[in-house]
LOTORTI-959427 format. One record per residue: residue number from 1; x, y, z of N, C-alpha, C in turn. Coordinates in nm, 3 decimals. Example, Ala and Ser with C-alpha at 12.3 -4.5 7.8 and 13.67 -1.06 7.14 Angstrom:
+-----+---------+---------+---------+---------+---------+---------+---------+---------+---------+
: seq :      nX :      nY :      nZ :     caX :     caY :     caZ :      cX :      cY :      cZ :
+-----+---------+---------+---------+---------+---------+---------+---------+---------+---------+
:   1 :   1.319 :  -0.569 :   0.780 :   1.230 :  -0.450 :   0.780 :   1.320 :  -0.330 :   0.780 :
:   2 :   1.285 :  -0.225 :   0.708 :   1.367 :  -0.106 :   0.714 :   1.290 :   0.003 :   0.787 :
+-----+---------+---------+---------+---------+---------+---------+---------+---------+---------+
This chain:
+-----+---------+---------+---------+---------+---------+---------+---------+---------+---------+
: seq :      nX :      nY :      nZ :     caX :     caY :     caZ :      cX :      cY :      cZ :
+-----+---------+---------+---------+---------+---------+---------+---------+---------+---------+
:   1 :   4.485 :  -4.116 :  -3.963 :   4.532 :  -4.125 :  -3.826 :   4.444 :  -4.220 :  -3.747 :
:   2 :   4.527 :  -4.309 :  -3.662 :   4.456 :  -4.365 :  -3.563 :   4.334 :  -4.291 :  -3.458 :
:   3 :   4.256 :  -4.321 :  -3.425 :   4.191 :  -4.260 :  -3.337 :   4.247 :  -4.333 :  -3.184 :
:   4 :   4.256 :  -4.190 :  -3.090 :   4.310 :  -4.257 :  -2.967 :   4.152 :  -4.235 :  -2.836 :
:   5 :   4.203 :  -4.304 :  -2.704 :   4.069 :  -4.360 :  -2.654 :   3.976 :  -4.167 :  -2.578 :
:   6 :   4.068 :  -4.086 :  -2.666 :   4.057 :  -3.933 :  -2.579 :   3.893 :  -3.904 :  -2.648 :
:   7 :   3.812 :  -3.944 :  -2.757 :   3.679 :  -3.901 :  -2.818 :   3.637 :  -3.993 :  -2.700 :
:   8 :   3.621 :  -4.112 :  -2.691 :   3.561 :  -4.185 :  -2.593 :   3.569 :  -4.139 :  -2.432 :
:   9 :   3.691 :  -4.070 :  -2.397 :   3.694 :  -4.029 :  -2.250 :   3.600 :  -3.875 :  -2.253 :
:  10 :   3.616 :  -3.818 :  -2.359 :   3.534 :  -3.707 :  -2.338 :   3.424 :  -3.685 :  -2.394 :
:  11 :   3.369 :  -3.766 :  -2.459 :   3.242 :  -3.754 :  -2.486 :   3.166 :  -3.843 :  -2.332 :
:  12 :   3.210 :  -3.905 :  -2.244 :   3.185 :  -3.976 :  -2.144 :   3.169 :  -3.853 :  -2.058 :
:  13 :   3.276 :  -3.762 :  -2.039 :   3.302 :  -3.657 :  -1.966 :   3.201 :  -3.522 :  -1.943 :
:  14 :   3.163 :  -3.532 :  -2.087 :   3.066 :  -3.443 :  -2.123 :   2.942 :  -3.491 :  -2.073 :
:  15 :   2.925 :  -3.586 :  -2.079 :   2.767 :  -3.638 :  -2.052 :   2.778 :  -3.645 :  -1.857 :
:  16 :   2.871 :  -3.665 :  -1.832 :   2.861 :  -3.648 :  -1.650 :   2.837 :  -3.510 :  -1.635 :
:  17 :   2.932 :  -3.372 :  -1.703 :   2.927 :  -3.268 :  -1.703 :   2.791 :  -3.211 :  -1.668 :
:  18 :   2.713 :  -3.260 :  -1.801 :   2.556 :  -3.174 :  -1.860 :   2.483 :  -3.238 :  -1.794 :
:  19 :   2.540 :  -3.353 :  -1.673 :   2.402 :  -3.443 :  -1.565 :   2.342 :  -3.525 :  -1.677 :
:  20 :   2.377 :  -3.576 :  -1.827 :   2.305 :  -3.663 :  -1.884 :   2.381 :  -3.853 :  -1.838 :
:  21 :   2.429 :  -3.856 :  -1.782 :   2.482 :  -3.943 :  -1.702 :   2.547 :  -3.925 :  -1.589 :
:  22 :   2.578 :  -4.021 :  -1.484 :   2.639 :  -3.999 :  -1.336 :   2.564 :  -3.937 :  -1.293 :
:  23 :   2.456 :  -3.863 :  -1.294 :   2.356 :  -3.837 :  -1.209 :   2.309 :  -3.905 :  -1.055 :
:  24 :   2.325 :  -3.869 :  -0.938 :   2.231 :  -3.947 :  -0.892 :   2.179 :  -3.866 :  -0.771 :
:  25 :   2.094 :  -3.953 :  -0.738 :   1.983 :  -3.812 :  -0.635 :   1.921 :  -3.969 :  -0.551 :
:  26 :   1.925 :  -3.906 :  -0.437 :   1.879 :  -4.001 :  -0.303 :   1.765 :  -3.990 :  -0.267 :
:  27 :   1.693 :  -4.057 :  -0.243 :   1.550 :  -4.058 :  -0.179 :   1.457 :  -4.156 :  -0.124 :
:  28 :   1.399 :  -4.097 :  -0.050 :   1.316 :  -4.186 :   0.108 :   1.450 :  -4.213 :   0.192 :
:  29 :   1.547 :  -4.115 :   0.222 :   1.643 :  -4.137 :   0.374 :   1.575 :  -4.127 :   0.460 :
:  30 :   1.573 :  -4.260 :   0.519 :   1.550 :  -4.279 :   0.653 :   1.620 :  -4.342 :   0.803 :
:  31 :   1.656 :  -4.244 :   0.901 :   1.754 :  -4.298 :   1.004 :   1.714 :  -4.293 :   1.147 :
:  32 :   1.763 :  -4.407 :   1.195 :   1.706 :  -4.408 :   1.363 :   1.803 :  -4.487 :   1.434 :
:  33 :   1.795 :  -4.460 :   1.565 :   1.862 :  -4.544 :   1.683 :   1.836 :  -4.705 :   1.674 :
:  34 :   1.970 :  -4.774 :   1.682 :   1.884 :  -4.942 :   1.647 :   1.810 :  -4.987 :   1.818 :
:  35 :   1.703 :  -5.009 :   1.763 :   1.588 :  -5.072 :   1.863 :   1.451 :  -4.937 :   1.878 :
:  36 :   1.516 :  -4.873 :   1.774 :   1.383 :  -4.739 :   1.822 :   1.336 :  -4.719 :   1.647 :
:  37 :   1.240 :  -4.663 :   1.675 :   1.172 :  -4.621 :   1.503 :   1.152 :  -4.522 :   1.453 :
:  38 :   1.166 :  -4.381 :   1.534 :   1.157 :  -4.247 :   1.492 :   1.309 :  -4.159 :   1.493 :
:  39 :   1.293 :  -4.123 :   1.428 :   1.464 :  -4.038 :   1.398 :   1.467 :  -3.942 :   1.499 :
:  40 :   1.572 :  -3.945 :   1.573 :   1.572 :  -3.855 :   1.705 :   1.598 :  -3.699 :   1.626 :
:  41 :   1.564 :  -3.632 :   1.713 :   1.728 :  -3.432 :   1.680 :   1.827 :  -3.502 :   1.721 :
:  42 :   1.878 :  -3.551 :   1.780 :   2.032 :  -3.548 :   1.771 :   2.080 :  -3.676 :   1.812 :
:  43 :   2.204 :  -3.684 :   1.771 :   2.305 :  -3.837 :   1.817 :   2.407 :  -3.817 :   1.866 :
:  44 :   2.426 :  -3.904 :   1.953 :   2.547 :  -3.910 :   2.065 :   2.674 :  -3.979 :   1.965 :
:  45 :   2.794 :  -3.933 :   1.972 :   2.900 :  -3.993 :   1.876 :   2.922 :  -4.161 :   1.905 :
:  46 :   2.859 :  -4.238 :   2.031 :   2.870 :  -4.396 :   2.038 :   2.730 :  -4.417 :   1.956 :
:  47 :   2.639 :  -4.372 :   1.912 :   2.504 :  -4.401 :   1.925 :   2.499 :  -4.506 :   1.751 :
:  48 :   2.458 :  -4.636 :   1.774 :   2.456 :  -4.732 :   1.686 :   2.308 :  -4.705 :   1.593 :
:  49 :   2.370 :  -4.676 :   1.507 :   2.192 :  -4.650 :   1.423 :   2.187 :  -4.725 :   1.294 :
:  50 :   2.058 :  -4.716 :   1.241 :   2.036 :  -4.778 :   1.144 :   1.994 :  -4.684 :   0.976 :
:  51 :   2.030 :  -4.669 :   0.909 :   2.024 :  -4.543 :   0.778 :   1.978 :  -4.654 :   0.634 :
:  52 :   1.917 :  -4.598 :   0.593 :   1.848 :  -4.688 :   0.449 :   1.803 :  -4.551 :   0.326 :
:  53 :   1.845 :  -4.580 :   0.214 :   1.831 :  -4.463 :   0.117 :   1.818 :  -4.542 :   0.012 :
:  54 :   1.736 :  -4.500 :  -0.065 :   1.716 :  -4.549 :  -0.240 :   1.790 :  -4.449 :  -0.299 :
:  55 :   1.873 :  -4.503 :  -0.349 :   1.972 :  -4.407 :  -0.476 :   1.931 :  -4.403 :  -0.655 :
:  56 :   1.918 :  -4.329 :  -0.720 :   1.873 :  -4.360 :  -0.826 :   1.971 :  -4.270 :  -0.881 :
:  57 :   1.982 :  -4.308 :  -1.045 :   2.093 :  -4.235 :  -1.186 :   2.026 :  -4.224 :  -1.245 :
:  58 :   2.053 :  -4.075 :  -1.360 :   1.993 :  -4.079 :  -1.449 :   2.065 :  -4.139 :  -1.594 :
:  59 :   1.936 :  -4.194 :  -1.624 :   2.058 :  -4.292 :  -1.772 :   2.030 :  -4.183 :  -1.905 :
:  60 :   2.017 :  -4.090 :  -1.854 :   1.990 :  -3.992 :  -2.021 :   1.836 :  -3.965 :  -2.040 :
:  61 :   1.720 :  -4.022 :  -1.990 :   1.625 :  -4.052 :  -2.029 :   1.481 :  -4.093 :  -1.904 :
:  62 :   1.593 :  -4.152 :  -1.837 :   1.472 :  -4.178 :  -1.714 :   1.573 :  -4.161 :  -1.564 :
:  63 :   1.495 :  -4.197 :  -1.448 :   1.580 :  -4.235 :  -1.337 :   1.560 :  -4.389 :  -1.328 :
:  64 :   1.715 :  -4.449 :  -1.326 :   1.703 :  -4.626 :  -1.267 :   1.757 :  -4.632 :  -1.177 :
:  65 :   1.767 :  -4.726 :  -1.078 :   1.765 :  -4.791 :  -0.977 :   1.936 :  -4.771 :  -0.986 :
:  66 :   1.995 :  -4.701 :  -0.875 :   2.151 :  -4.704 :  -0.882 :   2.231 :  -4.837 :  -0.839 :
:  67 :   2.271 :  -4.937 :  -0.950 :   2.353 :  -5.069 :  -0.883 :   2.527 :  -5.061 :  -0.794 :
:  68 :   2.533 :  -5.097 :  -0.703 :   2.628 :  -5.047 :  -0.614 :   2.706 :  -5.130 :  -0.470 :
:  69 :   2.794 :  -5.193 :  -0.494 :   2.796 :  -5.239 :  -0.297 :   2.902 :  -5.206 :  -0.260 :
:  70 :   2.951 :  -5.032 :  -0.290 :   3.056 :  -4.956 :  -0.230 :   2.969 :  -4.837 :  -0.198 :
:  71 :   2.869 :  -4.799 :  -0.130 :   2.841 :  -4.712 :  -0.138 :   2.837 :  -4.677 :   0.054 :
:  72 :   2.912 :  -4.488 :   0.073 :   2.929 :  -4.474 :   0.180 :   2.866 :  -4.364 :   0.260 :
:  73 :   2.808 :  -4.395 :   0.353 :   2.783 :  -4.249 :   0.410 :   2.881 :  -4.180 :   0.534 :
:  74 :   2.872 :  -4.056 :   0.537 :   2.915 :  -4.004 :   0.646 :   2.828 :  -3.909 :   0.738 :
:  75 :   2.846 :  -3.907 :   0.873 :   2.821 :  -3.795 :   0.937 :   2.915 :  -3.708 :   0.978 :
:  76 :   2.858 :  -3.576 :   0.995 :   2.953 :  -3.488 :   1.055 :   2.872 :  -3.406 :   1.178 :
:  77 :   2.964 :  -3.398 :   1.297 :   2.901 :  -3.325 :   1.409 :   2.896 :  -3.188 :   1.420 :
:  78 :   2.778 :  -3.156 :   1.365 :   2.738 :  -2.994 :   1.371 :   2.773 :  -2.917 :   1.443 :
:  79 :   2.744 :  -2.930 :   1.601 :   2.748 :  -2.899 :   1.744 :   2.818 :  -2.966 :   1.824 :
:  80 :   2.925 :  -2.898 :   1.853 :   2.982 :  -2.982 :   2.017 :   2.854 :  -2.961 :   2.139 :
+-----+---------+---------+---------+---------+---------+---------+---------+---------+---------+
């Protein structure tokens, strides 16, 4: 029998599953008002800011550097 592409989709599947790939974990987030340098408590819904995060994956073995230029953040307003 032919082999069809289903060993390849799930052995892929498995490894996102068990976190031995698709992993990724964020770190040094840092966010502030643009023209100011300390991260306020809170933001006004016009308030223009500036957000910077190192993303990293794990490749099975280590953490590398996550390559990416779709990547999105959101906020959500806790408190009216």
């Amino acid at each position: 029998h032919e082999k069809s592409g289903n060993e390849q989709f799930f052995t892929e599947l498995s490894k996102w599953v068990f976190h031995e790939r698709g992993h990724l974990k964020a770190v040094h987030m840092q966010h502030h008002k643009v023209g100011e340098a300390n991260e306020p408590a809170i933001y006004r819904i016009n308030d223009d800011l500036e957000f910077s995060v190192e993303i990293f994956e794990w490749s099975g073995t280590s953490w590398e550097p996550y390559v990416a230029d779709d990547v999105q953040v959101q906020f959500y307003m806790m408190s009216p």
